[in-house]
Structure formats: C-alpha cells, structure tokens
C-alpha positions in Angstrom: 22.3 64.0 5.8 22.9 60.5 6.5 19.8 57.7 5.3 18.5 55.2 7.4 18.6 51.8 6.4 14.9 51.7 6.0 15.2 54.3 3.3 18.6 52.8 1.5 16.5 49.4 1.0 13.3 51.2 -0.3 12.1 53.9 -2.6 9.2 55.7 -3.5 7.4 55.1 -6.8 4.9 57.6 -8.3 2.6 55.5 -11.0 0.7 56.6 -13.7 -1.9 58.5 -12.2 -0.1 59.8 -9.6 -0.3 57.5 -6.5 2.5 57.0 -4.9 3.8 53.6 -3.5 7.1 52.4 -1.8 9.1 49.6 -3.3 10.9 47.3 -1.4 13.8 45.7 -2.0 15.5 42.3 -0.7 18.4 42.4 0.6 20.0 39.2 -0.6 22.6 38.5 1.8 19.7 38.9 4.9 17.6 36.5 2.6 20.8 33.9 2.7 21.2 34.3 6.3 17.9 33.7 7.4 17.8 30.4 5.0 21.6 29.1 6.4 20.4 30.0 9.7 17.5 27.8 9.6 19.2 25.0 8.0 21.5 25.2 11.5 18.9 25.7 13.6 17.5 22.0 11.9 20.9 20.1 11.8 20.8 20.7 16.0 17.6 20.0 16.2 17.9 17.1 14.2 20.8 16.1 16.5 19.6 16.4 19.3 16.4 14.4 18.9 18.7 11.8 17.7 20.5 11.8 21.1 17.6 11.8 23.1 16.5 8.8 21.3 19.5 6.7 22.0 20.1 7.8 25.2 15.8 6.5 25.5 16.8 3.4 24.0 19.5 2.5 26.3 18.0 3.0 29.5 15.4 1.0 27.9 17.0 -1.9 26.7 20.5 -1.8 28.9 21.6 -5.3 27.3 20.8 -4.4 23.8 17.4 -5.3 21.9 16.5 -8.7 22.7 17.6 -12.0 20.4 15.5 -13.6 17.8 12.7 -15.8 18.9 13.6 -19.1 17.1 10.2 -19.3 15.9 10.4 -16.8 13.6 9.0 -17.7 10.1 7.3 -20.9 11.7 3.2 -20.5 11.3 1.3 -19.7 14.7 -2.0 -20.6 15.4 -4.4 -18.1 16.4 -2.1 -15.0 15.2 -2.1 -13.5 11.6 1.0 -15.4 10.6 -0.7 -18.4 10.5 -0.8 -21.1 6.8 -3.6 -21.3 4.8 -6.7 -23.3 5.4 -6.7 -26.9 4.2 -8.8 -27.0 0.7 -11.6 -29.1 0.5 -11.1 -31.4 -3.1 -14.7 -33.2 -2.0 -16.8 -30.6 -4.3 -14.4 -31.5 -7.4 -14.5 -35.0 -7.1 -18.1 -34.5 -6.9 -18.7 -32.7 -9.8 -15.9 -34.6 -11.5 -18.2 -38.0 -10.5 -21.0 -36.0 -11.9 -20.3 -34.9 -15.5 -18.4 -38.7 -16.2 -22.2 -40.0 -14.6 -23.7 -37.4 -17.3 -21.3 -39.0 -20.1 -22.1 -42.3 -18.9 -25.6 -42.2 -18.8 -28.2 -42.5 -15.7 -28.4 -45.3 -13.5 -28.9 -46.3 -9.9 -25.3 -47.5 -9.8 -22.4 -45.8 -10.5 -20.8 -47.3 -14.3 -24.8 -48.3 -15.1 -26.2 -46.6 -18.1 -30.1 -47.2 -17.2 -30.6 -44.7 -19.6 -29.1 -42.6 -23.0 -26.5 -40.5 -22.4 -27.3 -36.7 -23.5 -25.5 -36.9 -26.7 -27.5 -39.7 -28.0 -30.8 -38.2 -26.6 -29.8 -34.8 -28.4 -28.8 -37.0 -32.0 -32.1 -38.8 -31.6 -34.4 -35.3 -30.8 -32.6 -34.2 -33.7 -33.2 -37.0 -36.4 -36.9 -37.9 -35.4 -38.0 -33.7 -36.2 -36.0 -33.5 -39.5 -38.0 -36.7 -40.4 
C-alpha cells in the first residue's frame, strides 16, 4: 500500500506516558519555494509601483520638474528661511556705562566722582572696625 504525502511528511509519536502525538516535518525545499516565491512576488511589485510612479510624474510635469527659483538661499521675509533678528547692543553699553560709573564713583554727571567709589568705602568700613 502506497502512503499519502500527508503520512510521508509526518509520523506518530507515543511519549512517555502513552499519549500519542504526530510530528511534523518541513519539507525544506516547499520552505525555499515559498520564501523565492515571495521575494518575486516583491521584485514585481516593487516594479511596478516604480512604473506607475514615473508614468504619474510625467503626465504631471510633461516638461520636466520646473528650474531653480534664483532666489534660492536668499533670506525671505515672512517665511521660515528668513536671517536672524538684529541684536540689540543698548543693554551692554548700558551696563558697560554702569559698572565703569560704579568704579568711578557717583555723581550727577557722567566722569564725576561726587562720591567714594565702593572699593574705598569697603577699605574704609574695614579699617575704622578693626580700630
């Protein structure tokens, strides 16, 4: 009696305790097939989705894509590409104008010392409490 191919690619297994279970076994040249087969059926797919694409693109664009604005790289304004904002240098001269006013001394006028400057307060603070 001929087997089937069912029972050529699988046999029965009796365990330990007597329960019985059918192995299976892989057939690798069906295992091959399938994976070569569905590398094909992805290469045309692949293809053709490219095709459709160009063919898209040409009855889109008939001439070609369009040139180069010559603007390109120049900075817009009102769109993203667009330079940074002017800094303001007023606050540093300020506080540059400042701390040499502080090292100067006090005084209505700029260059006046009305007043001590801080390091000869400080000195002075200093020497009158260790006396």
């Amino acid at each position: 009696m001929k087997k089937t191919q069912s029972e050529i690619e699988s046999r029965v297994i009796v365990g330990a305790h007597g329960v019985a279970a059918e192995e299976d076994h892989l057939v690798m040249g069906k295992v091959i097939g399938v994976g070569v087969g569905a590398m094909v059926l992805f290469l045309v797919g692949a293809v053709w989705a490219w095709r459709i694409q160009v063919v898209t693109m040409e009855e889109a664009q008939p001439n070609g894509p369009p040139p180069r604005p010559a603007a390109v790289g120049q900075y817009e304004v009102g769109i993203v590409n667009q330079r940074l904002f002017e800094q303001d240098w007023h606050a540093v001269e300020k506080l540059g104008g400042q701390q040499q006013a502080l090292r100067n001394g006090w005084g209505d006028q700029p260059g006046v010392a009305a007043h001590k400057t801080l390091d000869q307060a400080m000195e002075q603070v200093i020497t009158t409490e260790s006396q």
